[in-house]
N, C-alpha and C positions, 0 to 999 in steps of 0.2 A: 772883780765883778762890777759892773756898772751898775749905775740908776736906777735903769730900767730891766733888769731881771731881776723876778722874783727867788727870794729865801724860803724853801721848804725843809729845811735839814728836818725838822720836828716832825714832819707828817710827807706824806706821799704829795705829788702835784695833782692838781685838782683841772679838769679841765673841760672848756665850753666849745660847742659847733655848731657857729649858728648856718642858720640855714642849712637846710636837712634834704634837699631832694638826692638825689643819685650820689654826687658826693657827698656828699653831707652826712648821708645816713649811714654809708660805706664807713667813715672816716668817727662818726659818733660809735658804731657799732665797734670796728677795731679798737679804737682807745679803749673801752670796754675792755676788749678782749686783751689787751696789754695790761688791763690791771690798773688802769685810774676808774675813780668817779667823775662822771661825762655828765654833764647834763647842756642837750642840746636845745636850741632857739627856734623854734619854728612861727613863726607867724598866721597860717593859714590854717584855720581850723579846723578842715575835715584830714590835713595829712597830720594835725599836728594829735586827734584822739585816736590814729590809724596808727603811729611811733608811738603812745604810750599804753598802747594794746599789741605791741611789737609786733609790727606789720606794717610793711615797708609801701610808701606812697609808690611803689612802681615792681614792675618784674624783673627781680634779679637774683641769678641761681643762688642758693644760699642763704641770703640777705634776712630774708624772717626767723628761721632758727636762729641766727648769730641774737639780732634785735631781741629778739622772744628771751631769749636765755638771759639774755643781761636785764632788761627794765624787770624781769621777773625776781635777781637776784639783789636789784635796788641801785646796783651799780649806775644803770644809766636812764635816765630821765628825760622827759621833752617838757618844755615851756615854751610861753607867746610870752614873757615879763623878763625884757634884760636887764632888768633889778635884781633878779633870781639869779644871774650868772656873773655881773658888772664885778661887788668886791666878791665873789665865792671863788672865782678861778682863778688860777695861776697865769695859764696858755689858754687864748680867747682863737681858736683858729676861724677864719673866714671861708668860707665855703658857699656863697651864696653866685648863683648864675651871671654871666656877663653873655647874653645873646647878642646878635646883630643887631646894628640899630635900624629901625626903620628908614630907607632911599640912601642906608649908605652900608660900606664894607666894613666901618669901625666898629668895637664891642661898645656897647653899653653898660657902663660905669654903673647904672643906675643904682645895683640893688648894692653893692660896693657902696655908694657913697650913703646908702640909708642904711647901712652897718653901722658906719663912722658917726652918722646924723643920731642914732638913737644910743649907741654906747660910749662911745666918746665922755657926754657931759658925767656919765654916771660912773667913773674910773676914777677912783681915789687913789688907787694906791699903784706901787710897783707892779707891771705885770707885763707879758710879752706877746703880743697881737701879731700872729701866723697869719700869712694868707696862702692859700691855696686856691684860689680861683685864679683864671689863666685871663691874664690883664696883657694892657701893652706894655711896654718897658717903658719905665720909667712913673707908672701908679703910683707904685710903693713908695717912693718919696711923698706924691703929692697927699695919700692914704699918712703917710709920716706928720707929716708939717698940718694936717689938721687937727692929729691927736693930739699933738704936742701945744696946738692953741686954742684947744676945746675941751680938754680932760683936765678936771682939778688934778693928777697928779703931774700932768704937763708931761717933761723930759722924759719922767719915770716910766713912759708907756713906749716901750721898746717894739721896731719893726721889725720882721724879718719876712722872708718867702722863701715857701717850701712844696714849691710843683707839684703837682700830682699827675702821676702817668696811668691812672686807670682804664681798663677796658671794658667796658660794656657788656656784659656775659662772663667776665672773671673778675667784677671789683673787689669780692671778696678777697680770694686769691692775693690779687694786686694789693690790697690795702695789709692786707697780714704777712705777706711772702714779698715786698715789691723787690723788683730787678735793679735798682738802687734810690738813691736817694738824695736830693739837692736839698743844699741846707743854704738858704741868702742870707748872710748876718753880718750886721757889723759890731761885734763881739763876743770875744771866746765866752762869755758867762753865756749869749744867746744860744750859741753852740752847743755849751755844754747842757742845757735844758733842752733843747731839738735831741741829743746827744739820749739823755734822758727818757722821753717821753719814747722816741723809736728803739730802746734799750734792747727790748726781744727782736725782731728785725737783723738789728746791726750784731748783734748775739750769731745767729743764722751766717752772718757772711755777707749780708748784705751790702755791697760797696755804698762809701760815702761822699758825696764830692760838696765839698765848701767852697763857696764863692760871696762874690760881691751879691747884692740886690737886682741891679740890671743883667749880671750873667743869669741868674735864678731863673727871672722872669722871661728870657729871649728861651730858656731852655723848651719849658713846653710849646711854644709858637713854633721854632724851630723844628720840634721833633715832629711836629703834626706836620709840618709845611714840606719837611722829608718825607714822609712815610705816604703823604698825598702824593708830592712827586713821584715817587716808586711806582703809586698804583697807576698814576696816570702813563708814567714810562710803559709801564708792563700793557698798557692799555691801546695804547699808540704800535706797539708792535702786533698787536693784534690785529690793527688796522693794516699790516704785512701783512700778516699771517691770510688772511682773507684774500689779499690781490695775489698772492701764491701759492696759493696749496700748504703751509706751512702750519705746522700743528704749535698754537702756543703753549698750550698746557706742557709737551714737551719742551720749546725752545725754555720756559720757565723753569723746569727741573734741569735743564743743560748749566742756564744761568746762574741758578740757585747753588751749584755744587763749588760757584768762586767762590771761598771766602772773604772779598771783598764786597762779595753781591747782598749775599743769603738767597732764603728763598722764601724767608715769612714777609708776608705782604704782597709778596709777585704773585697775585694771581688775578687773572684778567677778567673783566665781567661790564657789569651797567655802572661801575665805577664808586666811588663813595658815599656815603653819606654821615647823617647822623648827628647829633647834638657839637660835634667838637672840631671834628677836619675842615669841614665845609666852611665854618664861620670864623674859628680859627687863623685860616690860612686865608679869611679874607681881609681880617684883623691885621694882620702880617703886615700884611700888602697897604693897609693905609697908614699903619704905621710907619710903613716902613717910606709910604708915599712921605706924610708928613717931615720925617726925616732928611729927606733930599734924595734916600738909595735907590736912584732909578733901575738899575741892573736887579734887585729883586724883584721888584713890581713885573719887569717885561720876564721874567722867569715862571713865578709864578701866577702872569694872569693866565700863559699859556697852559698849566695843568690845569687851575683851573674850567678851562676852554675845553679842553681835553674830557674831562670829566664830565661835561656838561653832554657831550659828543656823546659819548658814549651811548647816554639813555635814547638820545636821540638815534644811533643804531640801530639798536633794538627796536622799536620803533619802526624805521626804515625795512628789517628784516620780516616783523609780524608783518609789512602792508606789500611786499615781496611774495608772501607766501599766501598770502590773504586773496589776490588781485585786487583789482581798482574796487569793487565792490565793498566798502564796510559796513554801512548799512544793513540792519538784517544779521549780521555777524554775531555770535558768542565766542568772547575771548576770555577764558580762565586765567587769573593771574595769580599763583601760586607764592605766597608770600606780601607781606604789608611792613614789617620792620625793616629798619635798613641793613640789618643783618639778622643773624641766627642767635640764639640764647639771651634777645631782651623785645622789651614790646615798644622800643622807641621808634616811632614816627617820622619825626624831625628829618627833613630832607631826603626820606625814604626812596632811591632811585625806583624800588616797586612801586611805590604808590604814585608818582611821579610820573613812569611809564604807563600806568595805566588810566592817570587825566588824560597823557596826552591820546592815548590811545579812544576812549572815551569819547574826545573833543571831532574826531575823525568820522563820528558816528556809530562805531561798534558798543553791545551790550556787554559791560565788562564786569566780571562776577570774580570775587576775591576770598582768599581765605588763607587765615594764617594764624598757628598753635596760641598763640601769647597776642595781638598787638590788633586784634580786631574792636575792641572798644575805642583806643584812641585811633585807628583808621576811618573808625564812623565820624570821631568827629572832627578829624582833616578831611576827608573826601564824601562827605555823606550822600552823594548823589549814585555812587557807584553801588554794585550789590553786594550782599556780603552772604555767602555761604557758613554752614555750620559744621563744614568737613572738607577734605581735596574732593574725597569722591562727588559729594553733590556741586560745590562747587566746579566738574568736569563735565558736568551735565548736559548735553548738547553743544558743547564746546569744537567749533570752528577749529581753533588753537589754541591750546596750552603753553603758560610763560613759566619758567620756572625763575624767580626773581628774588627770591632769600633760602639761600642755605641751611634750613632748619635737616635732622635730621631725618624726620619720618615722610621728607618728601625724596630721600635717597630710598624709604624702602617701599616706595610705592609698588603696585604692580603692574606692569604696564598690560601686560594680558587682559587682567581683569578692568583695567580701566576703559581698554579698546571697546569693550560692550556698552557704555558708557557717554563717551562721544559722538558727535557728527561726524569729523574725521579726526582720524590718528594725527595730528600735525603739532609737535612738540619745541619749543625752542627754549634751551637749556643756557639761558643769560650766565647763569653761575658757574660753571663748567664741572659741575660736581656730579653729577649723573650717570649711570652706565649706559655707552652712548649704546653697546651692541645690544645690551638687556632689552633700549626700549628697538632698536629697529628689528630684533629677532620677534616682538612681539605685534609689529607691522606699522611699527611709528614711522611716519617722517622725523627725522632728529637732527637738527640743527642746534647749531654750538656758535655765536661768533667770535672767530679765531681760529677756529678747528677745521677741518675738511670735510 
């Protein structure tokens, strides 16, 4: 056993998450439900009486009953005092945001390094400081070398990283069931307390994969900067599919049946967004600039580019159907999150399509189940309905622009009464295209014929 892990033979591990927003509070509420005492760091104090009234600072299915059950049971706690967690915990995981930095592609360290700034001095004893925020390669050292000359216990404050691949609409799920698990350590005692803490998980079957620090950390950059490539791949053939009559959503299920392909993730639309791929994969790419690896930089600025495309299609396709005319136009944009089952914002290709749409001079009226308070306050200019139906309301053309499910059971009959004209374009490719043209829509899909 080393230095720097902690001895709990006596008693259960005890453990801290600071920073609480989407991961955070995913990752506070699991430990909970794995059966430690959690008590999480929150700083900002309207999310931090929102966690100790178990109720999650954002929309995420599940997410409040898990919180609910636990701070009610004593189990798990929030604080703004990392006094309260410094010597209490065993496992200090890190969980705080690394957004893009302002005029450039690289992540911002910042709230990382005022982790480090404020618990650091107050580390007395043995204990082992997880990170799970998605850094560049090679943080974790530098996050290392300042605990070790900032913390009264010095040496004794052990690194490790341990990725997080959660999803946005299933982090529950992901954080209690994950699909595996990367353990960065350098020491089997770190292991065997990672080993520990995921005990239920790895019970379940859950595969383990151990490695160094810099493998850990390239994992989750990596898997984003894949799964971006994929979309943008499946995205570009779409851009076929259009100059030939070629139906992607088919070529996609043709694709999907390689076992080397799959087919989660191949589905083609206004492209990505959202809190992690977009910034992620920009992350990559300076990192990767930094580095000297030019061959990844020209790889992925091109999905990047692709992706960017995309919205801008769409776009090209409403002002196609539209004519020269926008002015005077209502445009319904069905949807504001960048996907379906959460209310994130962040790089929204709906809300994105419909600045640009907006900028061109058309009256653009929005609505979406979950994500219309933080749409106010990224696009406040735009209008915001309290329904599809209103929101269809003299409507020139309708965007179908997030996958939510109660915009697959709309009715297009009934909404026909509703609009100016029937003129539909189905960004997401999830819609019955014959439903809506048997009920007198134009129905455009791009990709599709």
């Amino acid at each position: 056993m080393t230095e720097g892990t902690p001895t709990t033979s006596e008693r259960p591990l005890r453990i801290s998450v600071i920073g609480t927003n989407y991961l955070g509070a995913n990752t506070a509420a699991g430990m909970a439900e794995f059966g430690f005492d959690v008590i999480g760091v929150e700083i900002d104090e309207h999310r931090l009486k929102l966690l100790n009234d178990g109720k999650a600072p954002l929309y995420e299915p599940g997410l409040d009953p898990l919180l609910k059950q636990h701070t009610d049971s004593g189990r798990l706690r929030f604080t703004n005092d990392y006094r309260q967690v410094a010597d209490w915990a065993d496992v200090h995981f890190i969980c705080v945001g690394t957004p893009q930095q302002e005029g450039s592609d690289a992540a911002d360290l910042a709230q990382v390094n005022s982790v480090v700034d404020m618990l650091a001095p107050l580390l007395t004893r043995p204990c082992l400081v997880v990170g799970r925020s998605t850094v560049p390669v090679g943080t974790s050292k530098l996050v290392e070398k300042r605990f070790h000359s900032e913390s009264p216990a010095g040496e004794g404050v052990e690194i490790a990283w341990q990725p997080e691949f959660l999803r946005e609409a299933h982090g529950v799920d992901d954080t209690l069931h994950p699909d595996r698990l990367v353990f960065g350590v350098q020491s089997p005692a770190a292991e065997a307390t990672l080993r520990q803490v995921f005990a239920a998980p790895i019970d379940e079957g859950t595969p383990v994969v151990v490695c160094n620090l810099p493998t850990a950390e390239l994992v989750k950059g990596g898997a984003n900067a894949f799964l971006a490539t994929k979309i943008s791949f499946i995205n570009a053939l779409a851009e076929m599919c259009d100059a030939t009559g070629a139906d992607v959503t088919q070529l996609a299920d043709a694709l999907g049946h390689d076992k080397r392909i799959g087919r989660g993730m191949l589905n083609a639309g206004p492209g990505y967004g959202g809190g992690c791929l977009p910034k992620d994969l920009r992350a990559f790419m300076a990192r990767a600039g930094e580095l000297g690896v030019e061959e990844v930089i020209t790889l992925l600025r091109e999905v990047d580019d692709i992706n960017q495309h995309r919205r801008a299609r769409v776009v090209d396709v409403t002002h196609e159907l539209l004519g020269a005319e926008w002015v005077g136009r209502n445009v319904t944009v069905l949807g504001a999150a960048f996907k379906a089952g959460t209310d994130d914002v962040r790089d929204s290709p709906a809300l994105d399509v419909a600045g640009r749409i907006q900028l061109h001079g058309a009256t653009v009226t929005v609505f979406d189940p979950e994500a219309m308070e933080n749409a106010r306050r990224v696009r406040p200019t735009l209008r915001y309905a309290s329904s599809a139906a209103e929101a269809c309301e003299g409507a020139h053309l309708v965007l179908h622009l997030t996958e939510w499910p109660e915009f697959r059971e709309l009715d297009p009959a009934a909404l026909r009464g509703a609009v100016a004209h029937p003129v539909i374009v189905d960004a997401r490719l999830s819609l019955d295209a014959q439903k809506w043209r048997d009920a007198g829509w134009t129905y455009r899909a791009p990709g599709r014929p």
